[in-house]
PyMOL CGO cylinders between C-alpha atoms (Angstrom):
from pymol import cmd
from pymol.cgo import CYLINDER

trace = [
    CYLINDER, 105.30, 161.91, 66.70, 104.06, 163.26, 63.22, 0.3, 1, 1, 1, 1, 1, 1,
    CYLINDER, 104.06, 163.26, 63.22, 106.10, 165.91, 61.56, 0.3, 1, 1, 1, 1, 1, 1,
    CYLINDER, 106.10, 165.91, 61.56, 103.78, 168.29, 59.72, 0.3, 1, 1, 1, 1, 1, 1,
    CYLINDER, 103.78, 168.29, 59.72, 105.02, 171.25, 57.56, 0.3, 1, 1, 1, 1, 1, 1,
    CYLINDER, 105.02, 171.25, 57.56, 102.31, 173.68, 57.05, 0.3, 1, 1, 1, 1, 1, 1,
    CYLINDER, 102.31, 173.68, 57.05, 101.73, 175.76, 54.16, 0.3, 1, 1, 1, 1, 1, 1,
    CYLINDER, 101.73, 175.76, 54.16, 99.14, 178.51, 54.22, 0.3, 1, 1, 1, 1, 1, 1,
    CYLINDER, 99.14, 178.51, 54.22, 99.27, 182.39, 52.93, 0.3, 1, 1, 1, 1, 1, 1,
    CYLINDER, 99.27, 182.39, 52.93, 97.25, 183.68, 55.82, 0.3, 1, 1, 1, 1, 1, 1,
    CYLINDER, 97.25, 183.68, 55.82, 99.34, 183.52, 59.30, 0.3, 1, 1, 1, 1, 1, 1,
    CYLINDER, 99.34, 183.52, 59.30, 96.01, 183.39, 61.54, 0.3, 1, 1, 1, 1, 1, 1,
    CYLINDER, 96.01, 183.39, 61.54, 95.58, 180.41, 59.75, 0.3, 1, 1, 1, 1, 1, 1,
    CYLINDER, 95.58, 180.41, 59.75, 98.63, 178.84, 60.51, 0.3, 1, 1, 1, 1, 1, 1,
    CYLINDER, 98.63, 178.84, 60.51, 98.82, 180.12, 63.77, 0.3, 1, 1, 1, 1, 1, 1,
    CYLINDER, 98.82, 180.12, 63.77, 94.99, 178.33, 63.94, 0.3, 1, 1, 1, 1, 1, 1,
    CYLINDER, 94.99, 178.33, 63.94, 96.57, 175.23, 62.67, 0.3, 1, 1, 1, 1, 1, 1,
    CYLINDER, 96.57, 175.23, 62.67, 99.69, 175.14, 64.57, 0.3, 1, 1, 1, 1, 1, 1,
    CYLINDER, 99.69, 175.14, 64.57, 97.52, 175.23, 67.56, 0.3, 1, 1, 1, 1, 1, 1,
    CYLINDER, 97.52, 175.23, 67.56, 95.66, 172.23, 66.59, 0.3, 1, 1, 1, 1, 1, 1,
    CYLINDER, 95.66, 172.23, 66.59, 98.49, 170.29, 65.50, 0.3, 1, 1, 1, 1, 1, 1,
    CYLINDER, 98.49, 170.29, 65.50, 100.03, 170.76, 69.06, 0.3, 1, 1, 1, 1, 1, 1,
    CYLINDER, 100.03, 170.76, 69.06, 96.95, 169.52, 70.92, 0.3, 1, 1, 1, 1, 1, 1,
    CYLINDER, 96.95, 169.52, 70.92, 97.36, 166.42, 68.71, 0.3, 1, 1, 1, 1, 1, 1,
    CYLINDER, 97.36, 166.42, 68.71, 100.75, 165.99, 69.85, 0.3, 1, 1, 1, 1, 1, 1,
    CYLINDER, 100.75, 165.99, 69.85, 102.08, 166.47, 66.93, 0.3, 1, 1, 1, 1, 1, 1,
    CYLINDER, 102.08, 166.47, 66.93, 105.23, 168.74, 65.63, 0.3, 1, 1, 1, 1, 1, 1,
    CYLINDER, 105.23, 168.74, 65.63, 105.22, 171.68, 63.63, 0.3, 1, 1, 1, 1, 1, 1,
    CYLINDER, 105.22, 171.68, 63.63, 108.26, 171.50, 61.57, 0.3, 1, 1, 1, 1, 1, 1,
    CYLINDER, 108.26, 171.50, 61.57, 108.33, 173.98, 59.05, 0.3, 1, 1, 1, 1, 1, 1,
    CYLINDER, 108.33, 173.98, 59.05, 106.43, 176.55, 57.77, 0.3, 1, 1, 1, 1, 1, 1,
    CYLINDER, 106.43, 176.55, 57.77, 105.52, 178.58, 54.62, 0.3, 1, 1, 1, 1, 1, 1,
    CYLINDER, 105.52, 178.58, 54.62, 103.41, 181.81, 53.35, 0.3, 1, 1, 1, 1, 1, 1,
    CYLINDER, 103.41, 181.81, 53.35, 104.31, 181.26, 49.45, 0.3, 1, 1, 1, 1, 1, 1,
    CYLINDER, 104.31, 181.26, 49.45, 104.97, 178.31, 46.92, 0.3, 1, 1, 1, 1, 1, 1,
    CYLINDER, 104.97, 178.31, 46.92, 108.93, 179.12, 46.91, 0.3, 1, 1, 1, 1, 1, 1,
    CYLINDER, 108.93, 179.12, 46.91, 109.67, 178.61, 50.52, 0.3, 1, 1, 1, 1, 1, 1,
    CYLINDER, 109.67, 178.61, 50.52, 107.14, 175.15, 50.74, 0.3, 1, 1, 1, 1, 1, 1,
    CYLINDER, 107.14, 175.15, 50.74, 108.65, 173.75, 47.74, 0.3, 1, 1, 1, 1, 1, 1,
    CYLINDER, 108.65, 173.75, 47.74, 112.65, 175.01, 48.96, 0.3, 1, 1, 1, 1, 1, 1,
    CYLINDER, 112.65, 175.01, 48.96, 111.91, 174.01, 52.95, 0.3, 1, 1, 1, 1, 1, 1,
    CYLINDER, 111.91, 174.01, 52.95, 109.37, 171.34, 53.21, 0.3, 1, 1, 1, 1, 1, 1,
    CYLINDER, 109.37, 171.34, 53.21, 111.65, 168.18, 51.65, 0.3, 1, 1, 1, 1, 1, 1,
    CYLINDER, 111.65, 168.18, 51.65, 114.63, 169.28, 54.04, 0.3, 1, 1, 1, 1, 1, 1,
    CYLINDER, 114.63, 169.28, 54.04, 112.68, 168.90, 56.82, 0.3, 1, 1, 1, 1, 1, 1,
    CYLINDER, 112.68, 168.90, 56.82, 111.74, 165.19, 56.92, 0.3, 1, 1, 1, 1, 1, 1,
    CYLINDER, 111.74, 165.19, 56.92, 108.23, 165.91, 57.25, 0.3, 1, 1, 1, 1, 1, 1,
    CYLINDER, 108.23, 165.91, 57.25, 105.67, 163.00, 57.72, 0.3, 1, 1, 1, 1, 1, 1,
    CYLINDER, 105.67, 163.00, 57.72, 102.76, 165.41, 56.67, 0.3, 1, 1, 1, 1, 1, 1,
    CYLINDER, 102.76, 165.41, 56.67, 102.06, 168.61, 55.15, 0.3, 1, 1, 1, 1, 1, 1,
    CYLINDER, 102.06, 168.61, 55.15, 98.86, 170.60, 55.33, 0.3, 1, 1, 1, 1, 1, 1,
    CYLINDER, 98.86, 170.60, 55.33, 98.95, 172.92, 51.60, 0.3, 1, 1, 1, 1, 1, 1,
    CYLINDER, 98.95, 172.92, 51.60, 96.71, 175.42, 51.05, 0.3, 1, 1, 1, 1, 1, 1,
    CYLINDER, 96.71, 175.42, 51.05, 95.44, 175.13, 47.36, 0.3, 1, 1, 1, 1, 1, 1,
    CYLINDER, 95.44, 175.13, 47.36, 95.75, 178.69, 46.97, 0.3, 1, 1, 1, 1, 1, 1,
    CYLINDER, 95.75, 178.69, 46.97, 98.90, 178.57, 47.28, 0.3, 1, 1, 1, 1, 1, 1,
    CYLINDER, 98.90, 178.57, 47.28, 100.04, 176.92, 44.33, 0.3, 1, 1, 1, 1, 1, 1,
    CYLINDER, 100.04, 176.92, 44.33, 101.08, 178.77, 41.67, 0.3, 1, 1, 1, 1, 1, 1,
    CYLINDER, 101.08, 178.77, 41.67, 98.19, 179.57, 38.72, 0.3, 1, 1, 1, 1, 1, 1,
    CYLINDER, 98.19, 179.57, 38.72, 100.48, 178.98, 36.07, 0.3, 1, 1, 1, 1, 1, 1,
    CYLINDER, 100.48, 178.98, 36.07, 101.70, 175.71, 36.76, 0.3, 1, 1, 1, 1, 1, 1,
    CYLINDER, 101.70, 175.71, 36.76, 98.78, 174.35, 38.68, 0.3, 1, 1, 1, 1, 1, 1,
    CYLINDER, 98.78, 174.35, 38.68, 98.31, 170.38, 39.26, 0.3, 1, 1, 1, 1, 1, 1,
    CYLINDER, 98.31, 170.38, 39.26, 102.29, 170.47, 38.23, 0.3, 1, 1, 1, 1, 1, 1,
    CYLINDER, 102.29, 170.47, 38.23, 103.10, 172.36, 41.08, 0.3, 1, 1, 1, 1, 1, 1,
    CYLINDER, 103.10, 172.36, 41.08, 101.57, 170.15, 43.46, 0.3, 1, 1, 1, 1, 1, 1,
    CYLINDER, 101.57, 170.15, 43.46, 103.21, 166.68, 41.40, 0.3, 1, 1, 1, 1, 1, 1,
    CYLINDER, 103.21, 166.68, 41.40, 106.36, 168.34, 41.85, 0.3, 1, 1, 1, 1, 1, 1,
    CYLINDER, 106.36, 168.34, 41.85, 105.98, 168.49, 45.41, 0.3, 1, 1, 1, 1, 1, 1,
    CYLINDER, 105.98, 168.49, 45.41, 105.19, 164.52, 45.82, 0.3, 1, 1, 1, 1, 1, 1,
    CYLINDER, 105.19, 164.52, 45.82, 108.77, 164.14, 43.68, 0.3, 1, 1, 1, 1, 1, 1,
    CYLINDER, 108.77, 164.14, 43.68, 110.38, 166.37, 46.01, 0.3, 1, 1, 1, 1, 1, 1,
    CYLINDER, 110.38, 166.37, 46.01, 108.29, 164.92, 49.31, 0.3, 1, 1, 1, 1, 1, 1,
    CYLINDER, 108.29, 164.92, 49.31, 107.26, 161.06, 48.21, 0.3, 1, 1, 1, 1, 1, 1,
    CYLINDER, 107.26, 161.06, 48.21, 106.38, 159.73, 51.45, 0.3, 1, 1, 1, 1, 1, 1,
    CYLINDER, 106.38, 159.73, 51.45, 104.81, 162.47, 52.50, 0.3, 1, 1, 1, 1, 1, 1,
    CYLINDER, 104.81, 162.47, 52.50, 101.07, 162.73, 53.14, 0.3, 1, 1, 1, 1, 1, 1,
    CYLINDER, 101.07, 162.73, 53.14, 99.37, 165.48, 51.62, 0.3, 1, 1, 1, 1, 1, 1,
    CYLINDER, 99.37, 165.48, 51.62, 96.55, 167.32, 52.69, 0.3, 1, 1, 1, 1, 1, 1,
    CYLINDER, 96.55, 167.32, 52.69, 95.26, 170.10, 50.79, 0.3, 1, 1, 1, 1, 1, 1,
    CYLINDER, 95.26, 170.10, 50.79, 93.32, 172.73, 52.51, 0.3, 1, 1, 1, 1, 1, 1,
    CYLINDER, 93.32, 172.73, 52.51, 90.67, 174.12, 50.61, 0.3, 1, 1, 1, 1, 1, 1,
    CYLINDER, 90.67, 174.12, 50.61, 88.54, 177.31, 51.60, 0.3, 1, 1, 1, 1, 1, 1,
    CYLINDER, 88.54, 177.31, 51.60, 85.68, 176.82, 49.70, 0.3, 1, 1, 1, 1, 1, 1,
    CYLINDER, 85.68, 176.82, 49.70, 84.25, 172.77, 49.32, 0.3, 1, 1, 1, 1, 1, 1,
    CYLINDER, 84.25, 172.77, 49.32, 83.85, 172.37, 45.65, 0.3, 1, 1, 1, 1, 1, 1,
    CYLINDER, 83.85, 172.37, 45.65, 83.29, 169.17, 43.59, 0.3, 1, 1, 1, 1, 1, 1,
    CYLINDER, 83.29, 169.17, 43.59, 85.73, 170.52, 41.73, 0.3, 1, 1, 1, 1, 1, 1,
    CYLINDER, 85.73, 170.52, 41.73, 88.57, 171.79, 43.63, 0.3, 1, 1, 1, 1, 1, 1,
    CYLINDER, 88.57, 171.79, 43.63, 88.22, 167.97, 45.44, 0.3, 1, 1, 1, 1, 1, 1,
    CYLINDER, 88.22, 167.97, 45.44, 88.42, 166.38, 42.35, 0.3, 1, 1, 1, 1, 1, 1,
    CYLINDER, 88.42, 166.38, 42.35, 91.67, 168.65, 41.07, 0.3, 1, 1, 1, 1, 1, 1,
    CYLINDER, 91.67, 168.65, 41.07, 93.16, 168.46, 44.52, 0.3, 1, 1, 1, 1, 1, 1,
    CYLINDER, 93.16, 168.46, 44.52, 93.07, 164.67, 44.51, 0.3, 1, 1, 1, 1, 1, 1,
    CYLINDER, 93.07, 164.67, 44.51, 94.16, 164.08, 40.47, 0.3, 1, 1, 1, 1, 1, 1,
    CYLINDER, 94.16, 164.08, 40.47, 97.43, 166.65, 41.24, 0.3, 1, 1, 1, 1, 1, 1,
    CYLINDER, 97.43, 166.65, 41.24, 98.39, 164.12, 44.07, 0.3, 1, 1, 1, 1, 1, 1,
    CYLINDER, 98.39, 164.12, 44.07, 97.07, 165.10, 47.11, 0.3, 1, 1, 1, 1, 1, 1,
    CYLINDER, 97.07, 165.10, 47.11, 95.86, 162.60, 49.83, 0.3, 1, 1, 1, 1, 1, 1,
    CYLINDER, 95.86, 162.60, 49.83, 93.06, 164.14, 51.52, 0.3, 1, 1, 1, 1, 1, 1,
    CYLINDER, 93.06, 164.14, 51.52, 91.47, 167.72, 51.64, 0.3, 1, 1, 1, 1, 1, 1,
    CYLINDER, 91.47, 167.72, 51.64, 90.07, 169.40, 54.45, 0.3, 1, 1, 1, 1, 1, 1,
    CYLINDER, 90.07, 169.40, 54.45, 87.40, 172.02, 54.11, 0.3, 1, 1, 1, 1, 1, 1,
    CYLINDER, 87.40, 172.02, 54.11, 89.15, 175.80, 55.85, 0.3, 1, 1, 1, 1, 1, 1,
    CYLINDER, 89.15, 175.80, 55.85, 85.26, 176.49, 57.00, 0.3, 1, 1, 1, 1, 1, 1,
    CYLINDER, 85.26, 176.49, 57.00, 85.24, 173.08, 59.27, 0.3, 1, 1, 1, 1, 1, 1,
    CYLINDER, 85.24, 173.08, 59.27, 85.24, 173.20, 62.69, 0.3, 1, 1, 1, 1, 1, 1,
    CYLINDER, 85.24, 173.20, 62.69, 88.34, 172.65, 64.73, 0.3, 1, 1, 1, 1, 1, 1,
    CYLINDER, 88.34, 172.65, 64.73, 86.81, 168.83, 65.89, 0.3, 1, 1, 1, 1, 1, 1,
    CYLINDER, 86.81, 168.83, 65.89, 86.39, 168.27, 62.30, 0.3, 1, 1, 1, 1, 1, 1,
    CYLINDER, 86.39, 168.27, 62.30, 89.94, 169.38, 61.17, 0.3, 1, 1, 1, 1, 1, 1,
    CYLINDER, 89.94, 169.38, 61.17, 91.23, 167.72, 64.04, 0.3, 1, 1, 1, 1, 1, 1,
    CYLINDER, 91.23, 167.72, 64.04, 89.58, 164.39, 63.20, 0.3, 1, 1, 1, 1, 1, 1,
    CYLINDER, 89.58, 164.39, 63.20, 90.90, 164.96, 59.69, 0.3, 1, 1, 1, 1, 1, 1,
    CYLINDER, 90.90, 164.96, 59.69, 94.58, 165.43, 61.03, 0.3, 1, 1, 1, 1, 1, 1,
    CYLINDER, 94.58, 165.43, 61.03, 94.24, 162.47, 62.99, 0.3, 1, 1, 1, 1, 1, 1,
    CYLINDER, 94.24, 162.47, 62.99, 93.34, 159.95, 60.69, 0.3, 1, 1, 1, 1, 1, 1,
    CYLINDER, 93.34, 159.95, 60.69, 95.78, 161.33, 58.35, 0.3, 1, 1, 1, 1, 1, 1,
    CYLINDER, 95.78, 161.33, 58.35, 98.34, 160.72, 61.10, 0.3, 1, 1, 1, 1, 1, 1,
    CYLINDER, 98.34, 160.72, 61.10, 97.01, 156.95, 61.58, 0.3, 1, 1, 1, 1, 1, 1,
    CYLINDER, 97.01, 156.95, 61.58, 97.96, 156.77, 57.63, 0.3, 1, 1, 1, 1, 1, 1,
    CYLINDER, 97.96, 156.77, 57.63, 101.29, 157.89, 58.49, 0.3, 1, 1, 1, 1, 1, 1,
    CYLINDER, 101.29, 157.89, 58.49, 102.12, 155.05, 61.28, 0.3, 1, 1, 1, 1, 1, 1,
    CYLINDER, 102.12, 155.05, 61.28, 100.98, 152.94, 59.32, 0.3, 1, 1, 1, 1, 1, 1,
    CYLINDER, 100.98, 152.94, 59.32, 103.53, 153.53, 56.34, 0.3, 1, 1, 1, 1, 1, 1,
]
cmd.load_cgo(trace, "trace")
């Protein structure tokens, strides 16, 4: 089963996620609303995955905060969730470490497929 730690400021959102996650058989192990808690709680939890909203990390540090995460989380795969889909955000989002994005506007099927091919990554590491 895939442990995923999920990371989001808004709670519907998680609570959107979590709900997903569940119907994929796979186990919420952690959550966070801020950068402090993800980056104190997500490496303790021997997560396989973690979904990261890209508002989340912290302005001033930026791509660092998210390379500190894969130091603190290397076998982790990361999955940034992004609310708006922007060349740009994609591009940053994949330089600062992350694995995959997924768009916040998708639709559940599409997240899900996301999430599950993510997973497949996972087994196969």
């Amino acid at each position: 089963m895939t442990r995923v730690y999920l990371a989001d400021t808004l709670l519907d959102e998680r609570s959107a996620l979590r709900l997903v996650l569940l119907d994929l058989n796979m186990e919420v192990v952690g959550e966070a609303a801020d950068w402090p808690t993800t980056l104190a709680n997500a490496p303790v939890t021997r997560l396989d995955m973690l979904l990261l909203e890209w508002n989340l990390l912290p302005t001033d540090l930026g791509v660092q905060a998210l390379a500190a995460l894969r130091v603190a989380c290397p076998n982790a795969i990361v999955i940034v969730l992004i609310s708006h889909l922007e060349e740009a955000r994609q591009r940053a989002a994949l330089s600062a470490g992350a694995d995959a994005f997924i768009s916040k506007s998708d639709t559940p099927e599409r997240v899900a497929l996301h999430l599950l091919l993510a997973a497949a990554r996972v087994q196969t590491l």
